[in-house]
C-alpha positions as CSV (number, residue, x, y, z in Angstrom):
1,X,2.5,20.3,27.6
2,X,0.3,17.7,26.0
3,X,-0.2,19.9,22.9
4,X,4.0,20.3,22.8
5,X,4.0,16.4,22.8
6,X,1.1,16.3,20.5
7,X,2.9,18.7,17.9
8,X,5.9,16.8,18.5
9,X,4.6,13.7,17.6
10,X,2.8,14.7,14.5
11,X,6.5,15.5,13.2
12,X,8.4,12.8,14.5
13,X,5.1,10.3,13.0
14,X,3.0,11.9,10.9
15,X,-0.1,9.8,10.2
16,X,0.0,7.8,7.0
17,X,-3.3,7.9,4.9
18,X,-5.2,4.6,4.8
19,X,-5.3,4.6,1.0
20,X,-1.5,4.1,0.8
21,X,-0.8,2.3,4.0
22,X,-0.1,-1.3,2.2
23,X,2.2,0.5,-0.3
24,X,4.5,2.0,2.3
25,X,4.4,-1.1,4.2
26,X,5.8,-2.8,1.5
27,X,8.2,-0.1,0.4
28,X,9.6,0.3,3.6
29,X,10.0,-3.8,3.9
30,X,11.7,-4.0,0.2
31,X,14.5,-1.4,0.9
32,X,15.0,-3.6,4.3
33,X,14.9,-6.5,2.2
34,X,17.6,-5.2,-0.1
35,X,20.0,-3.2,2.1
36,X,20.1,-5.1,5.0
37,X,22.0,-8.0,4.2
38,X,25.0,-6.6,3.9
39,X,24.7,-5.1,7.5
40,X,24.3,-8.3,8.8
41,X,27.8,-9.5,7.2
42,X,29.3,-6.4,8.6
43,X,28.1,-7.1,11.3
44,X,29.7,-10.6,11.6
45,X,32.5,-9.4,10.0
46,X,33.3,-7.1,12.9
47,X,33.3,-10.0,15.4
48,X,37.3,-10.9,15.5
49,X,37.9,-7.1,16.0
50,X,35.5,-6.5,18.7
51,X,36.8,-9.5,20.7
52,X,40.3,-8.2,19.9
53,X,39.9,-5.2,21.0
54,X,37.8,-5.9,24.0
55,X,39.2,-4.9,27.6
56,X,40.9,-7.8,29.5
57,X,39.0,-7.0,32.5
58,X,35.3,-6.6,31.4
59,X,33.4,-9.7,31.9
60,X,33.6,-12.2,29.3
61,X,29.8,-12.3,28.5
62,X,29.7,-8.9,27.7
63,X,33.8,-8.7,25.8
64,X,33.3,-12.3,24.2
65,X,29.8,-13.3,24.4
66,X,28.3,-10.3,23.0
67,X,30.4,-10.6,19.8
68,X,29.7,-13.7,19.2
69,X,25.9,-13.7,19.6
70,X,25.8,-10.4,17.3
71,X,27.8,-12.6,14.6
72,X,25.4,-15.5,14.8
73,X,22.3,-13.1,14.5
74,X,24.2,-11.1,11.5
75,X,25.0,-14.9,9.5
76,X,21.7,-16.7,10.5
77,X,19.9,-12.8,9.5
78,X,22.1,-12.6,5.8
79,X,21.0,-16.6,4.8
80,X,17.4,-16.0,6.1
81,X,17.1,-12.8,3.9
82,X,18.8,-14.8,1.0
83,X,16.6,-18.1,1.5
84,X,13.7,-15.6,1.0
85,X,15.0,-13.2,-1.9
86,X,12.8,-12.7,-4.7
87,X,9.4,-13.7,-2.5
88,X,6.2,-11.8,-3.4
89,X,5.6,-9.0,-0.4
90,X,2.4,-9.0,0.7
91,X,1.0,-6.5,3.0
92,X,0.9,-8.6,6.0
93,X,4.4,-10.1,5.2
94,X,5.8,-6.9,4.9
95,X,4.3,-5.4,8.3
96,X,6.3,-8.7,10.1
97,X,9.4,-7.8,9.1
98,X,8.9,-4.4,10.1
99,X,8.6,-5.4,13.5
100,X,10.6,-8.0,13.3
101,X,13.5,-5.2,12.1
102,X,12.7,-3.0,14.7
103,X,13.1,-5.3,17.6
104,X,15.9,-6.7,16.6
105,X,17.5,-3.8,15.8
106,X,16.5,-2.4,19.1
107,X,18.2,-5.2,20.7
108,X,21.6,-5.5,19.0
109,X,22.1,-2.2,19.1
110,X,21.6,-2.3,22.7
111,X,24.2,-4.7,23.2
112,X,26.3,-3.0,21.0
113,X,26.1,0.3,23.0
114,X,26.7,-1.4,26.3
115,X,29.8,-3.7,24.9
116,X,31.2,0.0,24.1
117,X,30.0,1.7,27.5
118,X,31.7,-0.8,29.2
119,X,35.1,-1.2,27.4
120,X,35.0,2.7,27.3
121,X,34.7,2.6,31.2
122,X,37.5,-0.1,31.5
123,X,39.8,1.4,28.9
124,X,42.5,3.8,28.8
125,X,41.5,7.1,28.2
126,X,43.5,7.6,25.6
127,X,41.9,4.9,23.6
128,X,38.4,6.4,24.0
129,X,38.0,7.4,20.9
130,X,38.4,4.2,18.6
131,X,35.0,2.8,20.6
132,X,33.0,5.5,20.4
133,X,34.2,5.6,16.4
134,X,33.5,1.8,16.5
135,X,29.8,2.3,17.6
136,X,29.0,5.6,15.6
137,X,29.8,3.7,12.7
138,X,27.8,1.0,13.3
139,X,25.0,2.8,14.7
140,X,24.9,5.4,11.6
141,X,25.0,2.1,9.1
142,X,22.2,0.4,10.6
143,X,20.3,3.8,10.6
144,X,21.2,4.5,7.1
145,X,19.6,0.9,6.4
146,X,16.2,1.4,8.3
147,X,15.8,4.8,7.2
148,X,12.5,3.9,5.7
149,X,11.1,2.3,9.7
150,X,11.4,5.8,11.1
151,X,10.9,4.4,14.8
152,X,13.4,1.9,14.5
153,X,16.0,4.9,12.9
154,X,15.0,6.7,16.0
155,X,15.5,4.1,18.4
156,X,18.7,2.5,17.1
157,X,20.1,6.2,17.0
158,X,19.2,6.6,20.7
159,X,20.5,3.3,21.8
160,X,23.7,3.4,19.8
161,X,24.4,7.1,20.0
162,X,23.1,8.5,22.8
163,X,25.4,6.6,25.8
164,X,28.8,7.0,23.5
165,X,27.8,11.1,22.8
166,X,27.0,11.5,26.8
167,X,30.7,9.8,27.5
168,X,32.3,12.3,25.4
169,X,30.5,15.4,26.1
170,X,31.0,14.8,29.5
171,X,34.2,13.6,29.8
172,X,36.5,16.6,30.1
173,X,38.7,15.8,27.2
174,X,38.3,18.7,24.8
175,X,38.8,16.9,21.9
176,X,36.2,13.8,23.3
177,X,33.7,17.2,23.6
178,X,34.6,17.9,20.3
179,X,34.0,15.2,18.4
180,X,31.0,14.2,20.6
181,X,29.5,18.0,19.6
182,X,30.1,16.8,16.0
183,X,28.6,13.1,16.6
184,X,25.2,14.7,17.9
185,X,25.1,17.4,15.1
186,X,25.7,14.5,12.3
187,X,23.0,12.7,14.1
188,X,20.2,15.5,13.9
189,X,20.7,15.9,10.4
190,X,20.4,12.2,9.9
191,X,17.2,12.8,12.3
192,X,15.9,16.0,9.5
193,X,17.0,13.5,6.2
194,X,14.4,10.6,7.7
195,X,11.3,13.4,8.3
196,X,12.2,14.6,5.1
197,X,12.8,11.6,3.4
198,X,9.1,10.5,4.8
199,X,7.2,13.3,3.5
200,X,8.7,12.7,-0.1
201,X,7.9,9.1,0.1
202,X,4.1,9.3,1.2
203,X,3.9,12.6,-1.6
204,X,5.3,10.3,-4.3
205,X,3.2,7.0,-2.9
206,X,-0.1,9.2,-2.9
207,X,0.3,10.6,-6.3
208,X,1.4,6.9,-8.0
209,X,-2.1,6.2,-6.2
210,X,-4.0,9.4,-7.9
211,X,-2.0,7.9,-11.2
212,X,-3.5,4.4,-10.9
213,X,-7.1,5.5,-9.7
214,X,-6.9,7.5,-12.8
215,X,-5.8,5.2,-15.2
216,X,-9.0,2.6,-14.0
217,X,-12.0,5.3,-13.0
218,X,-14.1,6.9,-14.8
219,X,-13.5,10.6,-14.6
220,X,-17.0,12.0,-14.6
221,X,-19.2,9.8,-12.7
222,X,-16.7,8.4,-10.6
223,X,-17.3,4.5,-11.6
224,X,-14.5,1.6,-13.0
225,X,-14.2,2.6,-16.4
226,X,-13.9,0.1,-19.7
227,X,-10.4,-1.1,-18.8
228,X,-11.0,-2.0,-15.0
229,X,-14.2,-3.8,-16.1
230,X,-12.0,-5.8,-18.4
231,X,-9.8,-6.7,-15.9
232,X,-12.2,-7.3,-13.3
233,X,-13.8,-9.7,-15.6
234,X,-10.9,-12.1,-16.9
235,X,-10.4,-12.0,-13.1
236,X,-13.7,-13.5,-12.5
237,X,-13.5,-16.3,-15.3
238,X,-9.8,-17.2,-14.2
239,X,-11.5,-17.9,-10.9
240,X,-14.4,-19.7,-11.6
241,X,-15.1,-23.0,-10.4
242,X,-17.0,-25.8,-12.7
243,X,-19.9,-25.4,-10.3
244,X,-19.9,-21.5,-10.0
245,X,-21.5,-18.9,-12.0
246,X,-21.6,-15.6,-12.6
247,X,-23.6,-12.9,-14.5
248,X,-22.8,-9.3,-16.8
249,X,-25.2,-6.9,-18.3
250,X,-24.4,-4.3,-20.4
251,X,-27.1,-1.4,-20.0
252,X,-27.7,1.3,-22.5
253,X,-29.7,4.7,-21.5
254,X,-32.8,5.1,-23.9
255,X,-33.8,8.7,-24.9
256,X,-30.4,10.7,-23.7
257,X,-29.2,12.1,-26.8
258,X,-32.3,14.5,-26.7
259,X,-32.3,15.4,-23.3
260,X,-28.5,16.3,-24.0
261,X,-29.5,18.3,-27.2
262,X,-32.5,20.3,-25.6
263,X,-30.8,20.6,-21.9
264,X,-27.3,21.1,-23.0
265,X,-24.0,18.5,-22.3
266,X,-24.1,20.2,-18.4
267,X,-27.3,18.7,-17.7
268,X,-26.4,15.4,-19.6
269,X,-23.0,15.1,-17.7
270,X,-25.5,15.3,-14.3
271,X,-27.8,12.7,-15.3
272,X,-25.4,10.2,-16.4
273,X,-24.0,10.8,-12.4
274,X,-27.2,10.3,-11.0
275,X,-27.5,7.0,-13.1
276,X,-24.1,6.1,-11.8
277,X,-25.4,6.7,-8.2
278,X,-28.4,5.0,-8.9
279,X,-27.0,1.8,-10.1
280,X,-24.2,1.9,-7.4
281,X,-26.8,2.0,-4.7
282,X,-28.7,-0.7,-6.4
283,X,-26.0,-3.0,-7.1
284,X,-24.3,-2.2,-3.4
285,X,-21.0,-4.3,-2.6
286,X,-22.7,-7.2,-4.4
287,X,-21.8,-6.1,-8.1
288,X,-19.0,-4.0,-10.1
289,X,-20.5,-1.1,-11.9
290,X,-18.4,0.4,-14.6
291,X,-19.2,3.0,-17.2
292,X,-18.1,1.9,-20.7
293,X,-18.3,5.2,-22.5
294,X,-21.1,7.8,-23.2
295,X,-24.5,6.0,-22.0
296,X,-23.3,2.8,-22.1
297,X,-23.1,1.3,-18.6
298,X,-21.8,-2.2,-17.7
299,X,-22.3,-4.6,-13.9
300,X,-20.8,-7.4,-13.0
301,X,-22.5,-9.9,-10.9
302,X,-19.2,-11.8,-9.5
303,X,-20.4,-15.6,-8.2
304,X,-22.0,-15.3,-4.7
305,X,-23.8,-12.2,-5.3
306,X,-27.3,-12.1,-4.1
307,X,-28.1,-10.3,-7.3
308,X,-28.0,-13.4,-9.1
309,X,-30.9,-15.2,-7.4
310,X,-32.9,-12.3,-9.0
311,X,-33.5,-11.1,-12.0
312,X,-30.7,-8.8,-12.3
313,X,-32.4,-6.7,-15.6
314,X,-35.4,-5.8,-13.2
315,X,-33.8,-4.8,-10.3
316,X,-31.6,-2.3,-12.4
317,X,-34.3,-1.1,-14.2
318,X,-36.1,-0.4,-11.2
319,X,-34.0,1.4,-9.6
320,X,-33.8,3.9,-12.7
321,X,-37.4,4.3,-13.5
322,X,-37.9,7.3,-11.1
323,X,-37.9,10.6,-12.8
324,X,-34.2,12.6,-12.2
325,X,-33.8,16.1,-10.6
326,X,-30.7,17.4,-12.6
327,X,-30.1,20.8,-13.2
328,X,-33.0,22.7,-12.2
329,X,-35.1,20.1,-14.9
330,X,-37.0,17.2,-13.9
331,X,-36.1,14.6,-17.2
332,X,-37.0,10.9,-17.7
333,X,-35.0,8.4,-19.4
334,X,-35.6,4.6,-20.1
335,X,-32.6,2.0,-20.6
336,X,-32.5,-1.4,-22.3
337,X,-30.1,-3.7,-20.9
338,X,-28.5,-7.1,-21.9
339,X,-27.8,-10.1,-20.0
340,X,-25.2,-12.8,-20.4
341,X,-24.6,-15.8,-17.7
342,X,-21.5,-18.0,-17.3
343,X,-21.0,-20.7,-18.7
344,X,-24.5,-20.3,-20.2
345,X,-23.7,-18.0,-22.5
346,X,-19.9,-17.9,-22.9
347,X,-16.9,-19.3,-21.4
348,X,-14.4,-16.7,-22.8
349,X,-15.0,-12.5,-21.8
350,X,-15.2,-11.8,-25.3
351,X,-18.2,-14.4,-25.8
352,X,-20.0,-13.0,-22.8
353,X,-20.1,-9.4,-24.1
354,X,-21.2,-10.2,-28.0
355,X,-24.2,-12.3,-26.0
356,X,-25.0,-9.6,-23.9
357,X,-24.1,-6.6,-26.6
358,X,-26.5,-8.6,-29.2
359,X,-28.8,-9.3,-26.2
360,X,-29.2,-5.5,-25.3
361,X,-29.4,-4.4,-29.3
362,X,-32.7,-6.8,-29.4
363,X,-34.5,-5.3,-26.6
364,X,-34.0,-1.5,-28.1
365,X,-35.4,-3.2,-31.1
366,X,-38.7,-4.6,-29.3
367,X,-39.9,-0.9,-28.7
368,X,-37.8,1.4,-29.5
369,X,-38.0,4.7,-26.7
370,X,-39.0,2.3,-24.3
371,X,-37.5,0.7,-21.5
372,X,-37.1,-3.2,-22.3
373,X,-35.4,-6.4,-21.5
374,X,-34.7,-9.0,-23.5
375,X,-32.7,-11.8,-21.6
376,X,-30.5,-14.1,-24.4
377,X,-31.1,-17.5,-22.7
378,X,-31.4,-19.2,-26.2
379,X,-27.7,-18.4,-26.9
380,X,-25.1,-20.8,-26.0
381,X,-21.7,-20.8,-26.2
């Protein structure tokens, strides 16, 4: 039994992968957004016909009051989702109106479902039929509109559906058992088009991610690539505070074209990962590492970093001075890097990198083949 319900629920909510949880959130919350609005004015629209057609002798809350609470939620609903068009949706907002659609969902529909229960009790029997049509319209509308919030599809389908369907299957009338067959078969496939409909959305939402990791990652060693470090970086001076500072250094392996000539481009390809690696453990959550193109490396120091109460040339070369084990051959490269500090050395991205770029060209040219450091404090901007 508990592997039926487990198999069950797999289907009915299949897990959604952490990566791209956000980006359904706030898909699912921007189809609410935009189709929702409209429901709420049918929703008040229908008011004057519900009341009209309500049963004399049902209770007043439930043939008046109902109506009328369902049309203040559906004007006060359209000029709260109008008040609030065209609002950036952030994660977290969109996860609140998530909920905030489910419940309320849940709710009107279930007042819905018993206005029509209980008219359908009091009523004629040949009138039947025009509240269980008034219901299934509304209760397929609303689903159609929270398609994308499976659970609330689900439970606005059960709430709406389920009472008017039992009333007709079950109520001898062979054209009532007809057209309830026919409600509950629509329904399903509704039910299928949601799962479905799911599975395409998380296939499409995980590839768009694949596109974008792409389009900002180095391919071979796994690091940002020239473009993200860019970004990263106008980031980081559009930020910056007058007292804050921050740090770059553009590193440059010494000694890798030869290993690549005698060793082969395999063997190169592996020791520019372990570099990677190295520098990623070195520089931790504290610094962005990017890889600019062949052996040219790049780190970002972002303001806070405990790299920058170090010297930040050191403590990468360190971490890179141990021989590598690549390919079956144990190889040693050196690596000069460059340094440039904001506003010390530049208060534009492009200033920064000539510092640090003319920074890293002077210590190859101290001793060239071995590692060096030349930090370009003297240069202003």
């Amino acid at each position: 039994m508990t592997g039926v319900y487990h198999s069950l629920r797999q289907r009915l909510f299949p897990p959604i992968p952490d990566a791209i949880r956000d980006d359904v959130a706030i898909l699912r919350a921007n189809r609410v957004e935009t189709l929702t609005p409209m429901l709420f004015l049918m929703l008040a629209a229908t008011t004057p016909t519900a009341i009209y057609a309500g049963v004399a002798t049902v209770h007043p809350l439930i043939r008046i009051g109902f109506p009328l609470i369902l049309a203040a939620v559906g004007i006060m609903g359209f000029l709260f989702l109008m008040h609030n068009r065209g609002r950036r949706m952030s994660p977290r907002r969109a996860r609140r109106m998530i909920l905030e659609a489910i419940w309320l969902s849940g709710i009107t529909g279930a007042m819905c479902s018993l206005w029509t229960v209980t008219n359908w009790l009091a009523a004629p029997p040949a009138t039947h039929s025009y509240y269980a049509m008034i219901m299934a319209m509304g209760s397929l509308a609303t689903a159609y509109c929270l398609s994308s919030i499976r659970f609330a599809t689900f439970l606005n389908l059960g709430v709406g559906l389920a009472p008017v369907a039992a009333l007709m299957l079950t109520s001898g009338n062979p054209p009532e058992i007809a057209a309830g067959t026919s409600l509950v078969i629509a329904t399903l496939f509704l039910l299928r088009m949601v799962i479905q409909q799911h599975g395409q959305v998380i296939a499409l939402l995980e590839l768009q991610r694949q596109m974008r990791d792409l389009a900002h990652t180095d391919p071979l060693t796994g690091l940002a690539n020239r473009r993200d470090f860019d970004t990263r970086l106008d980031q980081e001076i559009a930020a910056a505070g007058p007292r804050s500072h921050f740090a770059i250094a553009l590193l440059d392996l010494d000694g890798f074209k030869p290993i690549n000539d005698r060793h082969g481009h395999a063997v190169g390809d592996l020791l520019l990962c372990e570099v990677a690696a190295r520098l990623r453990r070195a520089c931790g959550d504290h610094a962005m590492v990017a890889r600019q193109g062949g052996d040219e490396f790049a780190i970002l120091a972002p303001a806070g970093s405990p790299l920058l109460a170090t010297s930040l040339a050191d403590h990468l070369l360190s971490a890179l001075a141990a021989p590598y084990h690549v390919g079956g051959v144990v190889v040693q490269v050196g690596a000069s890097i460059g340094v440039a500090t904001w506003p010390d050395h530049g208060s534009t991205a492009r200033k920064l990198c000539e510092v640090a770029d003319r920074a890293l060209y002077a210590a190859k040219a101290v001793d060239q083949g071995q590692t060096s450091l030349v930090e370009m404090s003297e240069h202003r901007a």
